[in-house]
C-alpha positions in Angstrom: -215.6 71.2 -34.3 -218.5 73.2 -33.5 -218.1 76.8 -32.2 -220.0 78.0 -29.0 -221.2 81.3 -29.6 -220.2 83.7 -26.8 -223.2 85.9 -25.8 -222.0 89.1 -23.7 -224.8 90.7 -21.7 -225.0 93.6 -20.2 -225.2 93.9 -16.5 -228.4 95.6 -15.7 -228.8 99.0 -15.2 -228.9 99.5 -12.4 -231.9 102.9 -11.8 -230.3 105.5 -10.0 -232.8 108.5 -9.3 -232.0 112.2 -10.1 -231.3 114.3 -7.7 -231.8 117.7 -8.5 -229.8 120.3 -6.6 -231.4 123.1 -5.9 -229.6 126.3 -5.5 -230.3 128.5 -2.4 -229.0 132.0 -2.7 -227.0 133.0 -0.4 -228.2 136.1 1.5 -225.7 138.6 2.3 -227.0 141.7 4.3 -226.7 144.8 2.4 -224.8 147.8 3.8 -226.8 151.1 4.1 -224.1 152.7 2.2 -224.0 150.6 -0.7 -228.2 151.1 -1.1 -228.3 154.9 -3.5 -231.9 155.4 -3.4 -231.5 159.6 -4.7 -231.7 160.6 -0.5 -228.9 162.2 0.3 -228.2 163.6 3.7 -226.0 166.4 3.7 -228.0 168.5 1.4 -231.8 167.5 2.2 -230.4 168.5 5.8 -230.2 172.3 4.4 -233.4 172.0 2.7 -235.4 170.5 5.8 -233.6 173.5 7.4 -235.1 175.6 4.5 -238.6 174.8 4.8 -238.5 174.6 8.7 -237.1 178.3 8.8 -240.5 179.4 6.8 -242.1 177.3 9.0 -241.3 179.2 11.6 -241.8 182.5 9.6 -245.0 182.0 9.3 -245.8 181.9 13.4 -244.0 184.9 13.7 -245.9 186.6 11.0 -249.1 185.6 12.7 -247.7 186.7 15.9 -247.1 190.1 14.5 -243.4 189.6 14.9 -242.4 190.7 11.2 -239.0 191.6 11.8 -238.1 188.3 13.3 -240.1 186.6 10.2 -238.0 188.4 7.8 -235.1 187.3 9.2 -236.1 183.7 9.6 -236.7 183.7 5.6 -233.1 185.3 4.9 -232.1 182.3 6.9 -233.8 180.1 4.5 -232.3 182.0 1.6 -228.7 181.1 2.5 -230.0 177.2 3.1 -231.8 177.3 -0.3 -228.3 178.7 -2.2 -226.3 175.9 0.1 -228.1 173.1 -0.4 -227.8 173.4 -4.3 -224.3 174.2 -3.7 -223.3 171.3 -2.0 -225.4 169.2 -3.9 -223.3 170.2 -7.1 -220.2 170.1 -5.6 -220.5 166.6 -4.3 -222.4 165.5 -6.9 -225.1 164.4 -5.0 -228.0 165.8 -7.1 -231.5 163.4 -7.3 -234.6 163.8 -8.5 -236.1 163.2 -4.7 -233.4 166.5 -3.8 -235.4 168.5 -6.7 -238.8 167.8 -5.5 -238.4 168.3 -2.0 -236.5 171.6 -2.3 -239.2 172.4 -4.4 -241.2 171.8 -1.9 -239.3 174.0 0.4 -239.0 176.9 -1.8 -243.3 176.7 -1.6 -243.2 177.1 2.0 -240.7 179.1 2.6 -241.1 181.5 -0.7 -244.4 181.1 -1.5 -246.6 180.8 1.6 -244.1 182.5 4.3 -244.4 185.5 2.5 -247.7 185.5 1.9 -248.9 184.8 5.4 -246.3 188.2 6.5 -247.6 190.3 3.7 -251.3 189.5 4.3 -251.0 190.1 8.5 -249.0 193.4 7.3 -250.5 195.4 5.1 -253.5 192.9 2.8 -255.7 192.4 5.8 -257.0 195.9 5.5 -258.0 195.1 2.0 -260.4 192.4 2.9 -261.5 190.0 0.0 -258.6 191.8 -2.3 -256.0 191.3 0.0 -256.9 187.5 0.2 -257.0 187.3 -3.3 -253.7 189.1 -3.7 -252.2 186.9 -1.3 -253.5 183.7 -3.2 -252.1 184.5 -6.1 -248.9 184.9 -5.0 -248.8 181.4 -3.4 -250.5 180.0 -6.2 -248.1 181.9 -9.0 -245.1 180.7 -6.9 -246.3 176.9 -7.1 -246.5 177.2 -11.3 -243.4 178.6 -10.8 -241.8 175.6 -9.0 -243.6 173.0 -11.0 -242.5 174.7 -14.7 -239.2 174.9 -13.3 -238.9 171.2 -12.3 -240.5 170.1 -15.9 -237.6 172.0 -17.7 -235.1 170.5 -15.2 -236.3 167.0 -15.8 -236.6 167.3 -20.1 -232.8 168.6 -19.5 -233.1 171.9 -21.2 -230.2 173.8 -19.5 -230.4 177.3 -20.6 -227.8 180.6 -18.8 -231.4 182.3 -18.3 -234.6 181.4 -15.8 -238.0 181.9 -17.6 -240.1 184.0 -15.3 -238.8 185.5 -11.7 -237.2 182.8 -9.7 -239.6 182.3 -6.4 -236.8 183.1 -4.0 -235.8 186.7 -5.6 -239.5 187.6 -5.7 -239.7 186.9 -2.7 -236.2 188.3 -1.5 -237.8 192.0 -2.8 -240.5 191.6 -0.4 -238.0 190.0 2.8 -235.7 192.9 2.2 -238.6 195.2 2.3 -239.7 194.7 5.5 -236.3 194.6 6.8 -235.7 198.0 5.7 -239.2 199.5 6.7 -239.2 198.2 9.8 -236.4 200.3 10.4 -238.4 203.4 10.6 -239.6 202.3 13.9 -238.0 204.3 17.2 -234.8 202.5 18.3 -236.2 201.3 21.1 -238.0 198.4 19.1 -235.5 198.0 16.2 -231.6 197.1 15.7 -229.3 200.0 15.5 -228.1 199.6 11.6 -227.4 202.3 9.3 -229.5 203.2 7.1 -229.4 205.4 3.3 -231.2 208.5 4.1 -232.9 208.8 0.6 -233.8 205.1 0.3 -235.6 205.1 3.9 -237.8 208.6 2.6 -239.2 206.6 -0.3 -240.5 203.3 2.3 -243.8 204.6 3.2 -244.7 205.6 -0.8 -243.2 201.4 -1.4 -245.6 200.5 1.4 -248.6 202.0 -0.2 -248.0 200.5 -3.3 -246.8 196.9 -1.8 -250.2 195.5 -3.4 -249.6 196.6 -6.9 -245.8 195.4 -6.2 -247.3 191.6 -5.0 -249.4 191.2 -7.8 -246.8 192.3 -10.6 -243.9 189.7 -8.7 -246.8 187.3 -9.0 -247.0 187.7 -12.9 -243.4 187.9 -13.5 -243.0 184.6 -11.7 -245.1 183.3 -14.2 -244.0 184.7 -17.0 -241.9 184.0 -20.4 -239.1 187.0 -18.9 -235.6 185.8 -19.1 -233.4 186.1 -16.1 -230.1 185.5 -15.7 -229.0 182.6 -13.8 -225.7 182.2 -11.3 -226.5 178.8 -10.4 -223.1 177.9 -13.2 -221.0 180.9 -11.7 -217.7 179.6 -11.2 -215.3 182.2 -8.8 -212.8 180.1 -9.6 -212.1 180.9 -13.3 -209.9 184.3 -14.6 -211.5 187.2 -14.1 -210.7 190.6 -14.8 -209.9 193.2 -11.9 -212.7 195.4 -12.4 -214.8 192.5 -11.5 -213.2 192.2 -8.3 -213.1 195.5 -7.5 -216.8 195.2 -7.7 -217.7 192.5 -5.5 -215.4 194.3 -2.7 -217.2 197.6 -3.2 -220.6 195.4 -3.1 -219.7 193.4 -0.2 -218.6 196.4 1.8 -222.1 197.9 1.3 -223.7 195.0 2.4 -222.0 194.9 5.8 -222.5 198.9 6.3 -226.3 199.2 5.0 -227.0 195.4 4.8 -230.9 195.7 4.9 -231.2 199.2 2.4 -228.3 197.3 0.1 -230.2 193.6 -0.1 -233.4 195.4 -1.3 -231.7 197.5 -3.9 -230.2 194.5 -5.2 -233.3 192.1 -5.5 -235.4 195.2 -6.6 -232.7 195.6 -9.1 -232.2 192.0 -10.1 -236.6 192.0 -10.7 -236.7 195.0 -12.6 -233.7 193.1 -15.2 -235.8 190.8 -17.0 -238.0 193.5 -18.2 -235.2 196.4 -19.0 -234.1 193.4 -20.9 -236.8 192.1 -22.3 -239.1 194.8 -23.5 -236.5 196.5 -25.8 -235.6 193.3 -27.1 -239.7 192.3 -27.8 -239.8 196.5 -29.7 -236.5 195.3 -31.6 -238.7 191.9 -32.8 -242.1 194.0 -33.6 -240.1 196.5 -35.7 -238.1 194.0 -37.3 -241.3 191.9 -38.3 -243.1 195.1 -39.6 -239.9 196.1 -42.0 -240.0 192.4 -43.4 -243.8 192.8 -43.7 -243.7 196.1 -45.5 -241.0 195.4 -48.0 -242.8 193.1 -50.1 -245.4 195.8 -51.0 -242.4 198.0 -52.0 -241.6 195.7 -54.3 -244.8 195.1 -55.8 -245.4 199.1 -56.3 -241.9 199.6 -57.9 -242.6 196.5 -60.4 -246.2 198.4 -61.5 
């Protein structure tokens, strides 16, 4: 018997083409509040404030109105301490928050009083009054930028190198808060004033030159000052401490003007009752190590 083979074949393939799926993304609209781009509101609002405030200081300055000036910069004072605050508190610190109260603290610090010092008493100086009044602005904005290098590299220290720019130029705000304040009461507030404090304003006004150009250097300078930006009311303290703060705050209320310029005067002349005897402690220090050597050598002999 003969076998048949069997041959199986295939069914043809049959060609199906590839589809290729492509995936569309779906696009979901993105909430403003999930979108953190380092602007937040609540504290750029008080440093908008801040630099609008010296803004308007500066009008009143050329207007002559230096009373109203001043007290347009204090106003800026207390936005520049709350926008930090709040910043810190909720945690809302950005880089774009640094630069632009940086920015603020030019105007409002660096320029405003400038502008009031120049229309008060550096525009009888002529080309050294401009000068003087250049530097200031100019010292204020090395200032600012040092400041922000040191806060970006992350070098957090309990001491400010140089005078911050809003002390320096809190001594010359409370300044001519308190000398204007020699003018009849017909033209100025009724506040109390300290007696022997008010008899030493026209000598301070005579020397306000001298006084800009020295702020202007210590702004710039290597001076340590002490910093309350980590001050924390919160934490134990001792009595005496509170005690202190009452006495303080009662002084402010009954001599505000007199009691804000002793205490920025004071708080400029503490970098250098600190840092002068600490730079003679270092010189005599470095010539006792120098001169020992040679003591040495002539006992040996």
């Amino acid at each position: 018997m003969k076998i048949k083979k069997i041959s199986f074949r295939r069914p043809p393939r049959t060609s199906k083409k590839r589809v290729r799926i492509i995936k569309v993304p779906i696009q979901v609209p993105i909430k403003r509040e999930d979108v953190k781009r380092g602007i937040y509101i609540l504290p750029s609002l008080f440093t908008c404030a801040n630099m609008a405030l010296g803004i308007f200081s500066v009008f009143s300055s050329i207007e002559g109105n230096f009373i109203q000036a001043a007290w347009f910069l204090v106003g800026a004072l207390a936005c520049d301490i709350l926008d930090g605050r709040i910043a810190r508190m909720t945690k809302t610190t950005s880089d774009f928050g640094m630069q632009l109260d940086s920015l603020s603290d030019l105007v409002s610090f660096g320029i405003a009083p400038a502008v009031m010092m120049y229309m008060m008493v550096l525009n009888t100086m002529g080309n050294t009054g401009v000068a003087i009044a250049v530097l200031f602005v100019l010292c204020s904005a090395l200032r600012l930028a040092r400041f922000n290098v040191l806060a970006q590299s992350g070098e957090v220290s309990r001491y400010f190198a140089g005078l911050p720019t809003p002390a320096s130029a809190g001594v010359i705000i409370s300044f001519v808060l308190s000398y204007q304040l020699l003018v009849p009461a017909d033209n100025s507030a009724n506040f109390k004033t300290i007696p022997q404090l008010m008899k030493f304003m026209p000598e301070f006004l005579q020397i306000m030159p001298i006084v800009i150009v020295a702020l202007s250097f210590l702004m710039v300078s290597n001076v340590p000052y002490l910093s309350f930006k980590k001050l924390k009311l919160s934490k134990v303290r001792t009595i005496e401490l509170l005690v202190l703060v009452i006495v303080l705050i009662i002084l402010i209320v009954v001599y505000p003007q007199n009691i804000i310029f002793l205490i920025f005067s004071a708080y400029a002349a503490s970098g250098l009752l600190l840092y002068v005897p600490r730079i003679i402690l270092n010189n005599t220090k470095k010539k006792k190590h120098d001169f020992e050597p040679e003591e040495e050598e002539e006992n040996d002999v």
